[in-house]
N, C-alpha and C positions, 0 to 999 in steps of 0.2 A: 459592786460598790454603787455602781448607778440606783440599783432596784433601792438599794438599802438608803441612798439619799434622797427616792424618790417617796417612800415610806415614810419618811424622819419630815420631808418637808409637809405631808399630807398629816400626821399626826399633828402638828403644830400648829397648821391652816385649821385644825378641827377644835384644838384646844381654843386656839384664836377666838375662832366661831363662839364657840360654848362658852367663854369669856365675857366676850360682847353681850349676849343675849340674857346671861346673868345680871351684868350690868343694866342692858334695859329695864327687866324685870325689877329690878332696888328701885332705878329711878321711877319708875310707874307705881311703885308701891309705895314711894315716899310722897309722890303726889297725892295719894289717897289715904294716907296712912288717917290722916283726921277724920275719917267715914269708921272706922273700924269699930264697932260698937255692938255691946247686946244688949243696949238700950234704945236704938234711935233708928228711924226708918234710915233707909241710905243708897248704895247705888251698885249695878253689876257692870263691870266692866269685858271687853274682848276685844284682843288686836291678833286680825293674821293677816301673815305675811308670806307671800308666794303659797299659797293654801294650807300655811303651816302656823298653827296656833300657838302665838307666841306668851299670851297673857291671859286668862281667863279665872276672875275673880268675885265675889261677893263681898261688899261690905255694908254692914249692920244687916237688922232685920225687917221681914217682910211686912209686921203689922205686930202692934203694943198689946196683942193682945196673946198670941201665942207665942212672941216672941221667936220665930223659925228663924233661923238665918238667911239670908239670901245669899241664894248660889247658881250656878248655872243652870239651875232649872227653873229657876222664879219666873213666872211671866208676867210683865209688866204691861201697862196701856201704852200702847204706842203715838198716842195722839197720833200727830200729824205725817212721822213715818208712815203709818198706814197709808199715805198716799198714791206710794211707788206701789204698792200691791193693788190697789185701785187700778192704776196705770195697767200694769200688769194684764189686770183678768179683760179690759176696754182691749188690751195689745192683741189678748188671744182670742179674742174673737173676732177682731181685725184679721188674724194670721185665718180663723175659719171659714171668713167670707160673710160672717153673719153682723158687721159692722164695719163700714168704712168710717174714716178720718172727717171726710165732706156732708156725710150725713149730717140732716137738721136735728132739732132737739123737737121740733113738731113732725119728723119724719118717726121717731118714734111716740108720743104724747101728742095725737092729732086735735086733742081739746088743748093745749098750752097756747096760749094768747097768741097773736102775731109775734108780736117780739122776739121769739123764738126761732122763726125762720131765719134770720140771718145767723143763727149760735149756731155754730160746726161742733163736733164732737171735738175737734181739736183746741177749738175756741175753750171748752170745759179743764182740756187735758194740761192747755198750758197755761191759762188765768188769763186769758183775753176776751173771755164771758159777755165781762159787763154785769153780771145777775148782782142783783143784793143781797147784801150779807142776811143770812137768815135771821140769825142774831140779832140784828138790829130791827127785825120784823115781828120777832115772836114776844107774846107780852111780858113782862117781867114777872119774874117771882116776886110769892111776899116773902120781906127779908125775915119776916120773922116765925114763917115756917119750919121748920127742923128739915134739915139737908133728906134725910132718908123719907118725908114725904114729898120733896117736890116732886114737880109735875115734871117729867120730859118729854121730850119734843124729838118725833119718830121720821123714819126720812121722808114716809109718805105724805106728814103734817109741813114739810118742809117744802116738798112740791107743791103740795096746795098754795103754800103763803105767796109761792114765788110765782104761780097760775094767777093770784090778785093781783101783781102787778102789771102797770101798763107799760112800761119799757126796762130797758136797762139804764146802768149807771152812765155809761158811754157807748158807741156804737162798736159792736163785738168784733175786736181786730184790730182796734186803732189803739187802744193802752193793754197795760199790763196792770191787775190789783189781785192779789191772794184772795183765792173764792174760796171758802170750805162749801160754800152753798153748790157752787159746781162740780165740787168732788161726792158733794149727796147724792146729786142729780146721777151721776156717773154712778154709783152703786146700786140706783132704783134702773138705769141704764142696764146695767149688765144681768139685775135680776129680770127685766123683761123682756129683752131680744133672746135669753138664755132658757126660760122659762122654769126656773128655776130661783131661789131663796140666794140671796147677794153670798150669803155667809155659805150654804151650800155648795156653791159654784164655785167659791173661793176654796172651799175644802176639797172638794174631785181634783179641779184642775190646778192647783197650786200648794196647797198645804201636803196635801195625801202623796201626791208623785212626788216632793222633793223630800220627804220621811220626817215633815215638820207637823210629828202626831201633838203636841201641846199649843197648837199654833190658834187660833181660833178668831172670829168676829164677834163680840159677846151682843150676846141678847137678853137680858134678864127674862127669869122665866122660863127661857128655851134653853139657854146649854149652861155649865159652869166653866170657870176658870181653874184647872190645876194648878198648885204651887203658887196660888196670887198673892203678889204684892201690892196692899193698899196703899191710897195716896194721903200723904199729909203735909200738914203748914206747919208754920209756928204758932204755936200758942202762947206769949208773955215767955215763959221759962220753961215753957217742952211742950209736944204735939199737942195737934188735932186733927182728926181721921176726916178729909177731905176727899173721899175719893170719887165721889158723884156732884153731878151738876145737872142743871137743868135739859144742857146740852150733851151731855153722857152716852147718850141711846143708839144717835147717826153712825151709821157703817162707812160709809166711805170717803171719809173725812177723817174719820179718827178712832174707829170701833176694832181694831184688833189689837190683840194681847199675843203676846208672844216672848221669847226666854234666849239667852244667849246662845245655846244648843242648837237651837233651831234656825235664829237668825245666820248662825253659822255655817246653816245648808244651805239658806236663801242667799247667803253670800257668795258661797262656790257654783251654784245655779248658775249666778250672772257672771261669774269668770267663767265657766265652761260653755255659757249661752244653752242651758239645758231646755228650756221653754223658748226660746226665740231663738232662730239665730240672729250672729251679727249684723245682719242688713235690717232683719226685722228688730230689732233694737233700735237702730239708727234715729228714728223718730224721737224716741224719747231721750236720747242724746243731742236731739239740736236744738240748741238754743230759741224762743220765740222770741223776735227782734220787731214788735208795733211799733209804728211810725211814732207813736206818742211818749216812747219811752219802753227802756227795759226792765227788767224785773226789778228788784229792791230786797234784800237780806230784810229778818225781823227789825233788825237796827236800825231801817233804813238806808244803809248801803249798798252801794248797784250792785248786781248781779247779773246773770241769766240761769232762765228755767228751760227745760223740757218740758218732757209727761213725768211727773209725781218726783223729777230731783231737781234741786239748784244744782247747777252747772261752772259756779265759774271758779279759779282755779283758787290756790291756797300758797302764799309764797313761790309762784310760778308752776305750782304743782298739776297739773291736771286733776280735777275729781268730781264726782257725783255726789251729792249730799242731800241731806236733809233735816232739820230739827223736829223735834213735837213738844206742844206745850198744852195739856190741859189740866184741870184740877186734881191736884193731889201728885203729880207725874212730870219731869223735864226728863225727852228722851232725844238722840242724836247719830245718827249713821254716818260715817265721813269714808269714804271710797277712793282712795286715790291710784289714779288709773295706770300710768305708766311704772310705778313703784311697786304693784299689786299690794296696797295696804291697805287693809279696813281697820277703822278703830270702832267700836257701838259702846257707847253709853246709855245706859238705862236708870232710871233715877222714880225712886216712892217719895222723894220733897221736894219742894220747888224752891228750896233757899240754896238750888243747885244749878249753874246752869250747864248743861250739857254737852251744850256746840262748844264751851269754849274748853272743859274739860278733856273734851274729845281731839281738841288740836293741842291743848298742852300735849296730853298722850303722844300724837301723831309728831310733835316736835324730836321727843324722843329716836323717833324710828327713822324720820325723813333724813334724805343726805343735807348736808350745811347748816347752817346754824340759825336758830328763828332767828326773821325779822330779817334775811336775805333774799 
């Protein structure tokens, strides 16, 4: 009788289960239900939970012109997620000896101005630089050139700009400001202590070993993107194919494309600590706290960073994070640590935003009730 009540309660704890997880699934698909379309670019979504994939979905399509749908294979630009993989390949060659934390930025770039000397690698890794934004350095486009001629601007044009200047913004250590100029610098970084091509190195040491084969650094000209999903705006009463900018081309600030499949290996990576262990992790799990102030959310809202994630928690949640915004693309990783949850949104319009979609989703799954 025992066996048989022990059976009856284990069937029902399971139905239970299978209940719940249906239930999430409705409520995550009713959040999105307005993307579902074979007309209009839109977004791929994935939530796992204790390494168990609990949602994985596509809605609309990848581009107005083939109209494919997007699905778990779409690779999208990651804008500014690409960072944490920047982090990444800087971390591993940390873990080989062949870059410390304290190293200068004229320790490797022995022609980069004085100013340089006081940048740590770490300074780059967590936005306590000082460097200027390259963006605001490099000339403007004419606006009334057609998007598919402009000019981009390559990371080695970006060291140069940043070799013109005579100082930093503030002295490297004392504030916190979001550098994409220093996550460039950090991918001309790893291509030259490594001797080796940024996108190369990314591919041997992190793409290839965690089986993320769609994974890539785009380079026009040099490699394609599989299964891509183009970026678009609005246009008056339906799109416009945005999916390049002037600033397009930089690798390690915002040049990898990648797909929910793969992100889903790169996700069990860092729960299993397959590339780092946990101590060698640790870095990019602490917080950078300058005297002058902490990090700041896009909104504006305080935070704390690491190496290539925001750090600070989510309704008392513990998590690793990160957004990406560039043209044509809103994308968003949200990690929460102690609950093992990831949610990733990926997005081809930006009349979407990502990070906040990505905590509706995570609202779903987290214990209590938003806004607790």
């Amino acid at each position: 009788m025992k066996r048989k009540a022990f059976w009856a309660s284990l069937l029902l704890a399971l139905s239970q289960f299978g209940f719940a997880a249906d239930s999430a699934q409705q409520q995550v698909n009713a959040l999105l239900a307005h993307l579902d379309s074979k007309d209009a670019p839109g977004a791929a979504v994935l939530v796992v939970k204790d390494g168990v994939v609990m949602f994985e979905r596509g809605y609309g399509v990848t581009d107005l012109r083939t109209r494919q749908a997007i699905d778990p294979h779409t690779n999208f630009r990651l804008a500014s997620v690409t960072k944490q993989f920047t982090a990444m390949a800087v971390m591993l060659l940390v873990h080989d000896g062949k870059l410390h934390y304290e190293d200068r930025v004229t320790d490797i770039f022995p022609d980069f101005p004085s100013y340089g000397r006081a940048i740590t690698i770490r300074h780059l890794l967590n936005h306590t630089s000082g460097l200027a934004d390259y963006e605001e350095l490099m000339t403007a486009p004419d606006p009334n050139t057609p998007s598919e001629n402009v000019l981009q601007i390559h990371d080695a044009a970006v060291l140069e700009l940043l070799k013109q200047q005579k100082t930093t913004n503030f002295a490297p250590g004392t504030k916190w400001a979001y550098s994409n100029s220093g996550y460039v610098v950090l991918g001309v970084i790893v291509a030259k202590v490594s001797g080796i091509p940024f996108g190369d190195f990314m591919r041997q040491h992190i793409f290839a070993p965690l089986g993320m084969n769609s994974t890539i650094a785009y380079e026009k000209g040099k490699n394609e993107v599989a299964h891509r999903a183009y970026g678009y705006s609005r246009d008056g009463k339906g799109w416009k194919e945005t999916d390049q900018s002037p600033t397009s081309a930089t690798l390690g600030d915002g040049g990898v494309y990648s797909s929910l499949d793969d992100l889903a290996k790169w996700d069990a990576a860092l729960r299993r600590h397959t590339l780092l262990s946990e101590a060698e992790m640790k870095p990019a799990l602490t917080p950078a706290n300058p005297p002058g102030g902490s990090a700041e959310e896009p909104d504006g809202s305080p935070a704390q960073y690491g190496f290539g994630w925001f750090l600070n928690p989510y309704r008392g949640h513990a998590r690793m994070w990160h957004p990406g915004e560039t043209m044509g693309f809103r994308t968003a990783v949200q990690r929460f640590i102690d609950e093992k949850l990831t949610v990733i949104v990926l997005c081809n319009r930006i009349d979407l935003e990502a990070r906040d979609i990505a905590l509706r989703i995570a609202d779903v799954y987290l214990p209590g009730k938003p806004g607790q």
